[in-house]
mmJSON file of the N, C-alpha and C atoms, coordinates in Angstrom:
{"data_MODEL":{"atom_site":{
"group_PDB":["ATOM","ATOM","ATOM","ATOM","ATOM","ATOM","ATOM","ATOM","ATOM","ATOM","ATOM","ATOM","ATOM","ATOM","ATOM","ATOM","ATOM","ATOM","ATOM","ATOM","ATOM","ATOM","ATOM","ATOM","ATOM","ATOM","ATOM","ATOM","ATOM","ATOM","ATOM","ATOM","ATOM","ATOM","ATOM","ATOM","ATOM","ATOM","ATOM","ATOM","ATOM","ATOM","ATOM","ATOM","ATOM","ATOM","ATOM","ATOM","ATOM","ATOM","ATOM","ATOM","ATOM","ATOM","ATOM","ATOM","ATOM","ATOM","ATOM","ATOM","ATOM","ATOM","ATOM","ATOM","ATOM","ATOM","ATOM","ATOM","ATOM","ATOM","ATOM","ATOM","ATOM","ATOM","ATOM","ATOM","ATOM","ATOM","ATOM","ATOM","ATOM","ATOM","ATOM","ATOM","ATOM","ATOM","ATOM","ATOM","ATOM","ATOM","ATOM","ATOM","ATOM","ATOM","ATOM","ATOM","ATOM","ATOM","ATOM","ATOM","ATOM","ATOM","ATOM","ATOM","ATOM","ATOM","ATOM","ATOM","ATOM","ATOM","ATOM","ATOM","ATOM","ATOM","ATOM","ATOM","ATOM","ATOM","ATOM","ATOM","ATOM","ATOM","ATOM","ATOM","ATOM","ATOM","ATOM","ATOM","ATOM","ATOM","ATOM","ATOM","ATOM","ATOM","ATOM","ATOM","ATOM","ATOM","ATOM","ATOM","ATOM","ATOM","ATOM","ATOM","ATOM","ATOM","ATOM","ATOM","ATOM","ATOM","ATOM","ATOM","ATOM","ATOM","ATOM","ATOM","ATOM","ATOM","ATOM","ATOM","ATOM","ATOM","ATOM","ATOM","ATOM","ATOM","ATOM","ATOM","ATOM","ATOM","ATOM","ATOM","ATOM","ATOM","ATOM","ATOM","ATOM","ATOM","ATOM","ATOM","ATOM","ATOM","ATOM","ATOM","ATOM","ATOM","ATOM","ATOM","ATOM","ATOM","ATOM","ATOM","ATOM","ATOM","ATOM","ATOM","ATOM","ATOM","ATOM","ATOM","ATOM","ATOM","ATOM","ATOM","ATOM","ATOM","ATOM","ATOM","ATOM","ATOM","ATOM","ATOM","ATOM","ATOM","ATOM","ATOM","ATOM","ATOM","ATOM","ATOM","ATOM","ATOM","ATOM","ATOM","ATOM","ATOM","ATOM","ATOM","ATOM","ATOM","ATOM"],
"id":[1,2,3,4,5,6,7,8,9,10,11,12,13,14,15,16,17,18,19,20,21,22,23,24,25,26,27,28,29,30,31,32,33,34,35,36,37,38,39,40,41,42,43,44,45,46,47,48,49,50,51,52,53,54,55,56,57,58,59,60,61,62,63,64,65,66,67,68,69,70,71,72,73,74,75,76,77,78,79,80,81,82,83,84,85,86,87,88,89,90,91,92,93,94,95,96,97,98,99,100,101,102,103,104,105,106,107,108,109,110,111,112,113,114,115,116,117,118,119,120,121,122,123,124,125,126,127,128,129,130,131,132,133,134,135,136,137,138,139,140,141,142,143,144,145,146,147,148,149,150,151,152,153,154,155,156,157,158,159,160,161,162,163,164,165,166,167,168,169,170,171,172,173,174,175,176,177,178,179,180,181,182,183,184,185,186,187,188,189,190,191,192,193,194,195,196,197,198,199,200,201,202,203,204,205,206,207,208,209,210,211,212,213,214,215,216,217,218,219,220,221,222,223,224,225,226,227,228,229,230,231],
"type_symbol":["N","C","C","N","C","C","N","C","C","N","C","C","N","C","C","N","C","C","N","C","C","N","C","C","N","C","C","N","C","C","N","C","C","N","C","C","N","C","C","N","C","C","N","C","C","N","C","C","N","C","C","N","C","C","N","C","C","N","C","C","N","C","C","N","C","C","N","C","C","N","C","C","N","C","C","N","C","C","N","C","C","N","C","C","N","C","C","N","C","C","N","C","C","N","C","C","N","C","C","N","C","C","N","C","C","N","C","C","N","C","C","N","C","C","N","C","C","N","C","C","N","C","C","N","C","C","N","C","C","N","C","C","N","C","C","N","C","C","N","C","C","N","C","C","N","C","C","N","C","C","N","C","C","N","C","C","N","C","C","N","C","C","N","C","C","N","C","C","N","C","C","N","C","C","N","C","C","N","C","C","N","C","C","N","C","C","N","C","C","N","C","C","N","C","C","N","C","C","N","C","C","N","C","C","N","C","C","N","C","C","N","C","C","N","C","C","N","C","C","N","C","C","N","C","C","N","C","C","N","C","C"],
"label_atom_id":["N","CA","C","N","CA","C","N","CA","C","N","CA","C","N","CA","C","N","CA","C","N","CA","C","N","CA","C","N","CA","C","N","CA","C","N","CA","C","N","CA","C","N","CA","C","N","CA","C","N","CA","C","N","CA","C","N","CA","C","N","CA","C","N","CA","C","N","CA","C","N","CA","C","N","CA","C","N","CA","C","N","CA","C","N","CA","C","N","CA","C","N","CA","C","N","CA","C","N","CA","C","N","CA","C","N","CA","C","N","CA","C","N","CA","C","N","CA","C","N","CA","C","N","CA","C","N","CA","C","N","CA","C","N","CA","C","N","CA","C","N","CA","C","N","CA","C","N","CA","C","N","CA","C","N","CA","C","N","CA","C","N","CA","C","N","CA","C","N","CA","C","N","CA","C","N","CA","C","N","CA","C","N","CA","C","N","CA","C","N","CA","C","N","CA","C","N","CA","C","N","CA","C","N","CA","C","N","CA","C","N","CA","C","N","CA","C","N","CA","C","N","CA","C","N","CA","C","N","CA","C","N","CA","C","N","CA","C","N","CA","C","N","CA","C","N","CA","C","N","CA","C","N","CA","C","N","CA","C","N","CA","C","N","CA","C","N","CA","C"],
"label_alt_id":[null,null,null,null,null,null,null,null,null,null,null,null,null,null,null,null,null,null,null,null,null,null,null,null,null,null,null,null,null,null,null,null,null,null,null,null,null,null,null,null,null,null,null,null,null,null,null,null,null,null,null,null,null,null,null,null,null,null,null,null,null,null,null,null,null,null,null,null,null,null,null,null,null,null,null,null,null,null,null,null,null,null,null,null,null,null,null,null,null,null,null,null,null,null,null,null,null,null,null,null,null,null,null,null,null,null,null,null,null,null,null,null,null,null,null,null,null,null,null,null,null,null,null,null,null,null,null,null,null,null,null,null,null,null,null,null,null,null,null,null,null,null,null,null,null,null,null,null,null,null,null,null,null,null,null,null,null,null,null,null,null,null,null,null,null,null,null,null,null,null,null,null,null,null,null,null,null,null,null,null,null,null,null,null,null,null,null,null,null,null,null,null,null,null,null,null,null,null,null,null,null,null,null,null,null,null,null,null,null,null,null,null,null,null,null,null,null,null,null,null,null,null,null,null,null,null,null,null,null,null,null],
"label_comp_id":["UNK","UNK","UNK","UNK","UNK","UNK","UNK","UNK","UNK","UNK","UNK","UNK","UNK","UNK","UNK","UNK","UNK","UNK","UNK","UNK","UNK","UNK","UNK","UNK","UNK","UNK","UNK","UNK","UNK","UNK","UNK","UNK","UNK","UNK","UNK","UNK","UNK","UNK","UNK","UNK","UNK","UNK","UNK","UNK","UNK","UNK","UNK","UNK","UNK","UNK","UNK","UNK","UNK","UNK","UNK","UNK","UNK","UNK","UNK","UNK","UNK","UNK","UNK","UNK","UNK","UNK","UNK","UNK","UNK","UNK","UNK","UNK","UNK","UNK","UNK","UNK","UNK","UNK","UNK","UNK","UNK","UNK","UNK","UNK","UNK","UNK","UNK","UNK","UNK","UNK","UNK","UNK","UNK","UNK","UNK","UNK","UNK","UNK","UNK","UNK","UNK","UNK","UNK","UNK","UNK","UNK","UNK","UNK","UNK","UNK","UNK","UNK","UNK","UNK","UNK","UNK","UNK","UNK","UNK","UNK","UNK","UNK","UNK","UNK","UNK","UNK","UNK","UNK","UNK","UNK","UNK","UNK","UNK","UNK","UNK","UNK","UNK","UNK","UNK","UNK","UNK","UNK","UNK","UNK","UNK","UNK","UNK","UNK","UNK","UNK","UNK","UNK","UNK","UNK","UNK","UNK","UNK","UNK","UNK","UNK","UNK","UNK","UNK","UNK","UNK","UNK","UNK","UNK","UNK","UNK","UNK","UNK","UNK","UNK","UNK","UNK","UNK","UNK","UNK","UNK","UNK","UNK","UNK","UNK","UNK","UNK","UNK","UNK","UNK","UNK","UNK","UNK","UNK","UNK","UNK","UNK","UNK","UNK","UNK","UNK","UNK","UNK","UNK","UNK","UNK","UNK","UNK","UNK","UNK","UNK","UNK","UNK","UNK","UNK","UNK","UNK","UNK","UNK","UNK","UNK","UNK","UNK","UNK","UNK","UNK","UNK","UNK","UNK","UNK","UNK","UNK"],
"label_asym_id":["A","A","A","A","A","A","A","A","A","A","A","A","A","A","A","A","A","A","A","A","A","A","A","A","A","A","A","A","A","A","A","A","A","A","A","A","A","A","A","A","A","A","A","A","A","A","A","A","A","A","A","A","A","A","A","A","A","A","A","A","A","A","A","A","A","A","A","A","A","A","A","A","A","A","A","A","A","A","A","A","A","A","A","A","A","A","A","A","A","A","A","A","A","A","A","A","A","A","A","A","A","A","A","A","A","A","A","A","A","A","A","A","A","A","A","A","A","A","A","A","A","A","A","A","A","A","A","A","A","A","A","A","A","A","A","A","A","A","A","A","A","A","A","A","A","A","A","A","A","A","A","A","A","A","A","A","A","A","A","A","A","A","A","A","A","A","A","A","A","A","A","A","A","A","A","A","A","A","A","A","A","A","A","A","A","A","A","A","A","A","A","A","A","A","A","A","A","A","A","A","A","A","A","A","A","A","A","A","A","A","A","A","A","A","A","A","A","A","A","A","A","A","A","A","A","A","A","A","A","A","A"],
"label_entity_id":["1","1","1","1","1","1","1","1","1","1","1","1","1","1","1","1","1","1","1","1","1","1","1","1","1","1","1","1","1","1","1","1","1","1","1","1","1","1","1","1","1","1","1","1","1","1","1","1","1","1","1","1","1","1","1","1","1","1","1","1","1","1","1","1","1","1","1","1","1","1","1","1","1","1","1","1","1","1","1","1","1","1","1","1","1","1","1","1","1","1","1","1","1","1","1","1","1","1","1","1","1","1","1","1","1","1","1","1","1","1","1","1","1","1","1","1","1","1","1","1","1","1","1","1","1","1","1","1","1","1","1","1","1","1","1","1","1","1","1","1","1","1","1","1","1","1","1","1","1","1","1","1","1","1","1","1","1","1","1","1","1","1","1","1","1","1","1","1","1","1","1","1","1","1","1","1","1","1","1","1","1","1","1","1","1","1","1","1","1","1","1","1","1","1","1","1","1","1","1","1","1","1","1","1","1","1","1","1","1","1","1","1","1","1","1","1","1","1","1","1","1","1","1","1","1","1","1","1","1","1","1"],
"label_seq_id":[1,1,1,2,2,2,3,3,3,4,4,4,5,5,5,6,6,6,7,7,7,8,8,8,9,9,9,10,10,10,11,11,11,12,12,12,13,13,13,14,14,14,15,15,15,16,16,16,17,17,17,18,18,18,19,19,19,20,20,20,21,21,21,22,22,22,23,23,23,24,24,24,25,25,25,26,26,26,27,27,27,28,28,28,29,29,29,30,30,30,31,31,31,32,32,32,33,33,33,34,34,34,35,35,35,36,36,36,37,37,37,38,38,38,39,39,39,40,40,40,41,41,41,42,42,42,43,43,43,44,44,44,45,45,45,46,46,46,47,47,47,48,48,48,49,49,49,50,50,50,51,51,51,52,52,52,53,53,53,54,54,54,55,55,55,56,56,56,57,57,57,58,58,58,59,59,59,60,60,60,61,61,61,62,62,62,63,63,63,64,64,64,65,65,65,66,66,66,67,67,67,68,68,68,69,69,69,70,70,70,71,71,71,72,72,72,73,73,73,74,74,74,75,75,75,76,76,76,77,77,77],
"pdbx_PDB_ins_code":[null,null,null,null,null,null,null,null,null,null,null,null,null,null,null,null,null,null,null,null,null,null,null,null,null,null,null,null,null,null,null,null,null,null,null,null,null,null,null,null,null,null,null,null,null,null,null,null,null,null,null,null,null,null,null,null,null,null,null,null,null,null,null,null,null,null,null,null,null,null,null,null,null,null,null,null,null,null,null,null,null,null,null,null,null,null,null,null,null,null,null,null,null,null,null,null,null,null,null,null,null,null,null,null,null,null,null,null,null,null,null,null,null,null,null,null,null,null,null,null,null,null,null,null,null,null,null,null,null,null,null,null,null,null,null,null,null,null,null,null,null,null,null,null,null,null,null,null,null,null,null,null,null,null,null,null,null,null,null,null,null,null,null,null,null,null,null,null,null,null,null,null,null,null,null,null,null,null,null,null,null,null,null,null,null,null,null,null,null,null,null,null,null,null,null,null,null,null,null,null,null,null,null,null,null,null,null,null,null,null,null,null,null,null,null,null,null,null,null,null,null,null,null,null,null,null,null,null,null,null,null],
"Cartn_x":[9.322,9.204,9.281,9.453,10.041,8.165,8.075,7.078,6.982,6.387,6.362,4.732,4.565,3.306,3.468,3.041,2.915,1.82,1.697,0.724,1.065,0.37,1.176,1.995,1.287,1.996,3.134,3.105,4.237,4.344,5.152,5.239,5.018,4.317,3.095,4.138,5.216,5.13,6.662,7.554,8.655,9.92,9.579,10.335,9.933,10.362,10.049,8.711,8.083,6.787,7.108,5.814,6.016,4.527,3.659,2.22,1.604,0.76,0.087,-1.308,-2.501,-3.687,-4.212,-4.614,-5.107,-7.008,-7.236,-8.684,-9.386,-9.116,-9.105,-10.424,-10.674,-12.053,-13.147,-12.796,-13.342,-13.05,-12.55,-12.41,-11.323,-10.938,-9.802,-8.874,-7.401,-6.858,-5.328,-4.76,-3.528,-2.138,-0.784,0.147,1.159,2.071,2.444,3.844,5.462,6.626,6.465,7.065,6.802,5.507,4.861,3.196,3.545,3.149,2.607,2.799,3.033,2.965,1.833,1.446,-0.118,0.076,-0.885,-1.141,-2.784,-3.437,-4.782,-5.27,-6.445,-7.191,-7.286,-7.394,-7.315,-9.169,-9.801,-10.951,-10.73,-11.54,-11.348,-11.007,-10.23,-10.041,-8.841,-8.945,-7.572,-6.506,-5.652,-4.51,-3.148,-3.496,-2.507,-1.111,-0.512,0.563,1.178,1.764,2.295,3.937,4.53,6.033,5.862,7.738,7.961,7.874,7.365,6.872,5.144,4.594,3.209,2.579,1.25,0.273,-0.125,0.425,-0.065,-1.047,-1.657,-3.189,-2.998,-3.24,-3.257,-4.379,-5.277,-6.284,-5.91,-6.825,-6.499,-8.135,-7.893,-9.306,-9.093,-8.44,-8.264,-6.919,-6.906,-5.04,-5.019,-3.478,-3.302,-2.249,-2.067,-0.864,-0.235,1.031,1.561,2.678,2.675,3.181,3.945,5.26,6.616,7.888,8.567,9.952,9.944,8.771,8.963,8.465,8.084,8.262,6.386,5.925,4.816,4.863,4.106,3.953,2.687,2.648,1.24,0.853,0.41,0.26,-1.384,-0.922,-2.468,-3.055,-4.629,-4.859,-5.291],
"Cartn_y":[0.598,-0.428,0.212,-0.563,-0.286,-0.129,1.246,1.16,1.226,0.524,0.735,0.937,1.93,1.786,1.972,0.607,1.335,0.772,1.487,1.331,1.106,0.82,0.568,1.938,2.646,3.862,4.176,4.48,5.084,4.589,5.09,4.762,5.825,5.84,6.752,6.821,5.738,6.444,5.052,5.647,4.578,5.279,4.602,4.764,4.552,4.971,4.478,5.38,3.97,4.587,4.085,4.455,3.632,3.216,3.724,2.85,3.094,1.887,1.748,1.618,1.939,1.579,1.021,0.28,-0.13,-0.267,-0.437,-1.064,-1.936,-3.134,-4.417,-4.571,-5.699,-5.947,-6.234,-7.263,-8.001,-6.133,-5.113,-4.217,-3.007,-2.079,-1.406,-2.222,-2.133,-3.189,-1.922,-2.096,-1.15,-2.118,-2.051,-2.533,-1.559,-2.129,-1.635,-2.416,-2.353,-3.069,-4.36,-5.331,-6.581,-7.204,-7.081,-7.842,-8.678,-9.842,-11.265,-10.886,-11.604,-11.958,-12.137,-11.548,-11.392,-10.891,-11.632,-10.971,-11.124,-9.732,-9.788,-8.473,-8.752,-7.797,-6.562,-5.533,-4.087,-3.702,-3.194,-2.319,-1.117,0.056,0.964,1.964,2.962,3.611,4.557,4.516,5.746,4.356,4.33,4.086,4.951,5.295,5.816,5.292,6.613,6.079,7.303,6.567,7.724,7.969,9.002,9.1,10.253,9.833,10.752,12.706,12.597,13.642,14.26,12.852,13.16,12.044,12.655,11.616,11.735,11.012,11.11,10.111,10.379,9.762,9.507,8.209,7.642,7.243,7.378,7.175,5.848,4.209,3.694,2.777,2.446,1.743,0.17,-0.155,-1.69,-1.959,-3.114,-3.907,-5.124,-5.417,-6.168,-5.363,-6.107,-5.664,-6.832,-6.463,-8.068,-7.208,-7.983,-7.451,-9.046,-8.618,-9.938,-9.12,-9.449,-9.084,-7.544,-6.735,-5.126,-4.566,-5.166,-4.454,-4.734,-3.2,-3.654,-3.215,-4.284,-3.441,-4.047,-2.48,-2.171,-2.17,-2.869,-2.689,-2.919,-0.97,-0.354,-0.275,0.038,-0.126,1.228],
"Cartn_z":[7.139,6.126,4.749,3.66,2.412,1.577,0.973,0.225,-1.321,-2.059,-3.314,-3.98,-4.935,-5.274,-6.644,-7.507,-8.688,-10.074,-11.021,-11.797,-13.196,-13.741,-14.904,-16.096,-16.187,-16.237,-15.567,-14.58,-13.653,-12.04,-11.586,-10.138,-8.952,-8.287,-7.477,-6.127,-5.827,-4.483,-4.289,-3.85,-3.256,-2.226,-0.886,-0.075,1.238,2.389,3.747,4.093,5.237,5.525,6.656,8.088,9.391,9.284,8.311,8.095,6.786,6.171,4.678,5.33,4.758,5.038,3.284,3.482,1.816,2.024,0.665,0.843,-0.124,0.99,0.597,-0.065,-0.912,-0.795,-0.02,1.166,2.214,3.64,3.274,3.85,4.044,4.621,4.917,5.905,5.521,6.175,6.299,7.361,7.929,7.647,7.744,8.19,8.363,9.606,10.218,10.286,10.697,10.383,10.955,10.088,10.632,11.002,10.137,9.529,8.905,9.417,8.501,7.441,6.715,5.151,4.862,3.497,3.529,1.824,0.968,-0.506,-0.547,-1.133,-1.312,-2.427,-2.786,-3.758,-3.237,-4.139,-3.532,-4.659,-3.753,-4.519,-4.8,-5.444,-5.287,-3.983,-4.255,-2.765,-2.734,-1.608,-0.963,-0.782,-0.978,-0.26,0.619,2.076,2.673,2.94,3.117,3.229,4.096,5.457,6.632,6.823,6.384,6.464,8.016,7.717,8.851,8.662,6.883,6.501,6.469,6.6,7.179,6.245,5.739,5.293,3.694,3.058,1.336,1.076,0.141,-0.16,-2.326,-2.012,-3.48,-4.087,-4.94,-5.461,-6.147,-5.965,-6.66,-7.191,-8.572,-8.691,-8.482,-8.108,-7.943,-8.28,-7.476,-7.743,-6.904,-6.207,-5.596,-4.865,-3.155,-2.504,-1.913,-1.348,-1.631,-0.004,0.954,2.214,2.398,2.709,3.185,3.568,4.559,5.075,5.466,5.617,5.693,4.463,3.788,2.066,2.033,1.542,0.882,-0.386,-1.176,-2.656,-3.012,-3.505,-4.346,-5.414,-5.94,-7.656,-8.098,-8.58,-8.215,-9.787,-10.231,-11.251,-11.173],
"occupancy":[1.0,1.0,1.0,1.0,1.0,1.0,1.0,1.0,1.0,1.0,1.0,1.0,1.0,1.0,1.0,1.0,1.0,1.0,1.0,1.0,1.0,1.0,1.0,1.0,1.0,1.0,1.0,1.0,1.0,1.0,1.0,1.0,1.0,1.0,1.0,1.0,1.0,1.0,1.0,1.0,1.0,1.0,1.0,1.0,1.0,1.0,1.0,1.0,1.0,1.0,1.0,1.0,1.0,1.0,1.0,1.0,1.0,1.0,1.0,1.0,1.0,1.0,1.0,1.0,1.0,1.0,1.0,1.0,1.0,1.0,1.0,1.0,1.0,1.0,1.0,1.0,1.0,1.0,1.0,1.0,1.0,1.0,1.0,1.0,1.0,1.0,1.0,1.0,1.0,1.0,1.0,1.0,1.0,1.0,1.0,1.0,1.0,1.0,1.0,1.0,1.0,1.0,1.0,1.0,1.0,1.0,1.0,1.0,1.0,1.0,1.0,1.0,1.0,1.0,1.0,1.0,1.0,1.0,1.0,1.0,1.0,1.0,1.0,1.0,1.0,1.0,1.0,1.0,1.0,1.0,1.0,1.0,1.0,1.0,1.0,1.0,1.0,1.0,1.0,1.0,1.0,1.0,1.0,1.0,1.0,1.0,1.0,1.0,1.0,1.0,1.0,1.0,1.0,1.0,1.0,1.0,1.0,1.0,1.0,1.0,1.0,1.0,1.0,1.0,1.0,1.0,1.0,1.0,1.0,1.0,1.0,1.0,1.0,1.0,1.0,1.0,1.0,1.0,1.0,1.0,1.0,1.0,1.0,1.0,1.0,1.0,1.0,1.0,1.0,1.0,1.0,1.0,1.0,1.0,1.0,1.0,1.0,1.0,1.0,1.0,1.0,1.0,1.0,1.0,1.0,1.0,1.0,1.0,1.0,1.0,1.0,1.0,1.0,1.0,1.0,1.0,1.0,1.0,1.0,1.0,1.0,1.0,1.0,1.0,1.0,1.0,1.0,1.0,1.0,1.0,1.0],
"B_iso_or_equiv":[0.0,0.0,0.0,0.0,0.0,0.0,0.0,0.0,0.0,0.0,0.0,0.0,0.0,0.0,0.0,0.0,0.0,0.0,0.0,0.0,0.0,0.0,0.0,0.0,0.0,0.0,0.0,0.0,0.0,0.0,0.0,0.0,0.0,0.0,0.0,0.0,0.0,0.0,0.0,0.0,0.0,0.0,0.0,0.0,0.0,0.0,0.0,0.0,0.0,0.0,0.0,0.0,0.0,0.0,0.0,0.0,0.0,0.0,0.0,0.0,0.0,0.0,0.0,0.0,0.0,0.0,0.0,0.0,0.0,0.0,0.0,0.0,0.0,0.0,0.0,0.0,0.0,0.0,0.0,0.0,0.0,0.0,0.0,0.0,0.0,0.0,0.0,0.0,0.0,0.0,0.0,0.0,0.0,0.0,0.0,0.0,0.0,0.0,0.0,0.0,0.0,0.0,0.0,0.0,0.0,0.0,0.0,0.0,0.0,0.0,0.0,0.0,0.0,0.0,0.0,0.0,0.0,0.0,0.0,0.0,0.0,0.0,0.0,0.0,0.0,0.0,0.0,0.0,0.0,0.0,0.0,0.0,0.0,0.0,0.0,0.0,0.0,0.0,0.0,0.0,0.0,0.0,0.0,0.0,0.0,0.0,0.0,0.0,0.0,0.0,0.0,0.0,0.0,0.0,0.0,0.0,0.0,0.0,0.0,0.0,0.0,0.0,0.0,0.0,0.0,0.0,0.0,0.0,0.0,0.0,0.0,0.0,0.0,0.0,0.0,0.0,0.0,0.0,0.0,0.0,0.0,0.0,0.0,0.0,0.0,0.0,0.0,0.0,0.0,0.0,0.0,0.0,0.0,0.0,0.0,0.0,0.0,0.0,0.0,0.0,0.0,0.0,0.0,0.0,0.0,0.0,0.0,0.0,0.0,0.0,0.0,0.0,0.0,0.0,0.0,0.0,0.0,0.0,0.0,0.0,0.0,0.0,0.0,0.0,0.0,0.0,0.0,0.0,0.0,0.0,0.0],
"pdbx_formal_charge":[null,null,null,null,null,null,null,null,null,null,null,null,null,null,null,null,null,null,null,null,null,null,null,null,null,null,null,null,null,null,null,null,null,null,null,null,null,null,null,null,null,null,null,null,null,null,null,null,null,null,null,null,null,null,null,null,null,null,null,null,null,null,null,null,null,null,null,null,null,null,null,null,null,null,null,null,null,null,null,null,null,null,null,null,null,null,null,null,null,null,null,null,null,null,null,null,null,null,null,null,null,null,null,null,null,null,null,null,null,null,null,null,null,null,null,null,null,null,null,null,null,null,null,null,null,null,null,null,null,null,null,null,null,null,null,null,null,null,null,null,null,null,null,null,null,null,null,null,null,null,null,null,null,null,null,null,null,null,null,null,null,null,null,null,null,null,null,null,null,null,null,null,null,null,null,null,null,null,null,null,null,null,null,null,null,null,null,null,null,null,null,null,null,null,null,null,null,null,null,null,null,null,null,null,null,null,null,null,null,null,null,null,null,null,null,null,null,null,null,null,null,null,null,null,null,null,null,null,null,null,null],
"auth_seq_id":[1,1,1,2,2,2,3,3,3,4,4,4,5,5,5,6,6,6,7,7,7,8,8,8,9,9,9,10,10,10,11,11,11,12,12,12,13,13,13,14,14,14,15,15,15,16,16,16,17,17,17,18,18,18,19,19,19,20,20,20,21,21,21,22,22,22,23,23,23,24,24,24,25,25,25,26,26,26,27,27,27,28,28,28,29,29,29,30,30,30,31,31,31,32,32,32,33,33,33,34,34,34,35,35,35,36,36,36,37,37,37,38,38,38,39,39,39,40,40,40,41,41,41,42,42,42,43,43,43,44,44,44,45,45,45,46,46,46,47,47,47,48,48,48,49,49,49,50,50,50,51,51,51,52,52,52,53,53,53,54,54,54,55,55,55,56,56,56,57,57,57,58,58,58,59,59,59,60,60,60,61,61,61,62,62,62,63,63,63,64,64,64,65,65,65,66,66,66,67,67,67,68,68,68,69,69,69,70,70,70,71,71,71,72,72,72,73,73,73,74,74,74,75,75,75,76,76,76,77,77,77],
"auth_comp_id":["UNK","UNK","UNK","UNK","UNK","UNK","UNK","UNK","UNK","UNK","UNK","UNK","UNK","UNK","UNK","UNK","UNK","UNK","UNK","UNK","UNK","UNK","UNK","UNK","UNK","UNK","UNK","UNK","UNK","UNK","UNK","UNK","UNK","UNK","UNK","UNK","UNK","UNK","UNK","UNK","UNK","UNK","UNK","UNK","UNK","UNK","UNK","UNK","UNK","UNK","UNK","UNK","UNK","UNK","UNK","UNK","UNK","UNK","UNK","UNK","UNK","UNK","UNK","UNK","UNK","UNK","UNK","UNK","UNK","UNK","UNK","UNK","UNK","UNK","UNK","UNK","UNK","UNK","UNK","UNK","UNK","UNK","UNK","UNK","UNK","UNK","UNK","UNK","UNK","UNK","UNK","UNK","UNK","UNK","UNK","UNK","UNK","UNK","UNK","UNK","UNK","UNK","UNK","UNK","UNK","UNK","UNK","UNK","UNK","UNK","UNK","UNK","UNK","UNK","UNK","UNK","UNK","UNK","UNK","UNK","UNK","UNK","UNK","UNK","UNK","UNK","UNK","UNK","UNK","UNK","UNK","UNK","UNK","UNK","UNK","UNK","UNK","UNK","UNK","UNK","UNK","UNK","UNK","UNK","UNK","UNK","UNK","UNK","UNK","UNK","UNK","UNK","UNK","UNK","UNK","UNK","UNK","UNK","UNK","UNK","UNK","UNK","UNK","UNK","UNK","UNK","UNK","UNK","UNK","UNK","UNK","UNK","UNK","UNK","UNK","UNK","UNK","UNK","UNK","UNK","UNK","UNK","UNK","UNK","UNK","UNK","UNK","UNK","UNK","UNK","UNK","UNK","UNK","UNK","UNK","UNK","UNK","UNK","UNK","UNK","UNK","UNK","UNK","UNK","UNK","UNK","UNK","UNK","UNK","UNK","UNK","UNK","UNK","UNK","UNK","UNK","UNK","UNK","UNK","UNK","UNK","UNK","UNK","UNK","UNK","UNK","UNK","UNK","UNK","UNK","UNK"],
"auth_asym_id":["A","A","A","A","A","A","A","A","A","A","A","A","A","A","A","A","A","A","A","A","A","A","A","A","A","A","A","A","A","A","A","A","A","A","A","A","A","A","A","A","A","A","A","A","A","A","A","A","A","A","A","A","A","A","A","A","A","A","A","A","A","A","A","A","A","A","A","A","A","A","A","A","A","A","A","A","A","A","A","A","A","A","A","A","A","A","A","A","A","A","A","A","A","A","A","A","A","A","A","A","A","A","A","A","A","A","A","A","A","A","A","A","A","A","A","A","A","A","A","A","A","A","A","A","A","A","A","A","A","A","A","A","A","A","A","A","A","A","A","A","A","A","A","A","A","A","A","A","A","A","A","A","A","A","A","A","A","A","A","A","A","A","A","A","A","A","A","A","A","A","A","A","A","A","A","A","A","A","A","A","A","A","A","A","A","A","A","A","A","A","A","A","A","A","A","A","A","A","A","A","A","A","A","A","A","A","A","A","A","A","A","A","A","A","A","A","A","A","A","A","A","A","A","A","A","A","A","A","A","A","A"],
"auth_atom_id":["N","CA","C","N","CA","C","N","CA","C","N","CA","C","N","CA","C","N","CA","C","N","CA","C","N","CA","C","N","CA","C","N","CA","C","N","CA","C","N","CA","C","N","CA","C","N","CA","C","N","CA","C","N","CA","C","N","CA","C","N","CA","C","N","CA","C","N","CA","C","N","CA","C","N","CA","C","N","CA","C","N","CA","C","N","CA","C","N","CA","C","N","CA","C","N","CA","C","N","CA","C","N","CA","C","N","CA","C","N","CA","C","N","CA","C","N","CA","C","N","CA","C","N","CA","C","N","CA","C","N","CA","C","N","CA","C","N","CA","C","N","CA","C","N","CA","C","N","CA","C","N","CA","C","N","CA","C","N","CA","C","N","CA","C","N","CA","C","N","CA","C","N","CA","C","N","CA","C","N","CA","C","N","CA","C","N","CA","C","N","CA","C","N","CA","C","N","CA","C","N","CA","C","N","CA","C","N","CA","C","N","CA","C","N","CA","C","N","CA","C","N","CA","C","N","CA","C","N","CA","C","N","CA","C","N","CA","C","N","CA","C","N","CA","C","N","CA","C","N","CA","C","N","CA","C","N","CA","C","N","CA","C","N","CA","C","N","CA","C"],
"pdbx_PDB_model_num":[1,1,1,1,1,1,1,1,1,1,1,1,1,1,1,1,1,1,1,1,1,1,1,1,1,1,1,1,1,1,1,1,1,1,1,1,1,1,1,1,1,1,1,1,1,1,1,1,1,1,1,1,1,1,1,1,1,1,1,1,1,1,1,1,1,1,1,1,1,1,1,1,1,1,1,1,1,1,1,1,1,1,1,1,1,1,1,1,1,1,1,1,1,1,1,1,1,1,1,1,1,1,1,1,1,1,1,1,1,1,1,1,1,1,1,1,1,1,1,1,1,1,1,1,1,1,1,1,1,1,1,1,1,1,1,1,1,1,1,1,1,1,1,1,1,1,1,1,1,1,1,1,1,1,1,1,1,1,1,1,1,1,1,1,1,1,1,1,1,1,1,1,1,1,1,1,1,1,1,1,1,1,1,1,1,1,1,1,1,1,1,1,1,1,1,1,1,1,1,1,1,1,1,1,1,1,1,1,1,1,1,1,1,1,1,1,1,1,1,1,1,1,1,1,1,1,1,1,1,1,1]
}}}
């Protein structure tokens, strides 16, 4: 799936992943290709992100992520 992460400054992270873990408010929440459509609040946290190069880790203090058609995006504070 197609990843995008970005902040208002700059952009933290864009290209293929096979998993995102975010952390939602209501909790840590995963997706994986072809997940529901789904937009929700992001708290502070890690946001992962798993390539076929391994595992990168994004520090974010809050945002929103917005998951439809394969594509997640992140828009982190």
């Amino acid at each position: 799936m197609r990843v995008e992460i970005i902040t208002p400054d700059k952009e933290l992270f864009k290209g293929e992943a096979s998993y995102v873990g975010v952390p939602g408010v209501d909790g840590g929440m995963g997706f994986l290709n072809n997940h529901a459509p789904l937009i929700t609040v992001l708290k502070a946290g890690d946001v992962k992100v798993r390539t076929d190069k391994g595992e990168e880790t994004f520090a974010v203090k809050g945002g929103v992520v917005e998951v439809m058609n394969n594509t997640v995006l992140v828009l982190a504070e």
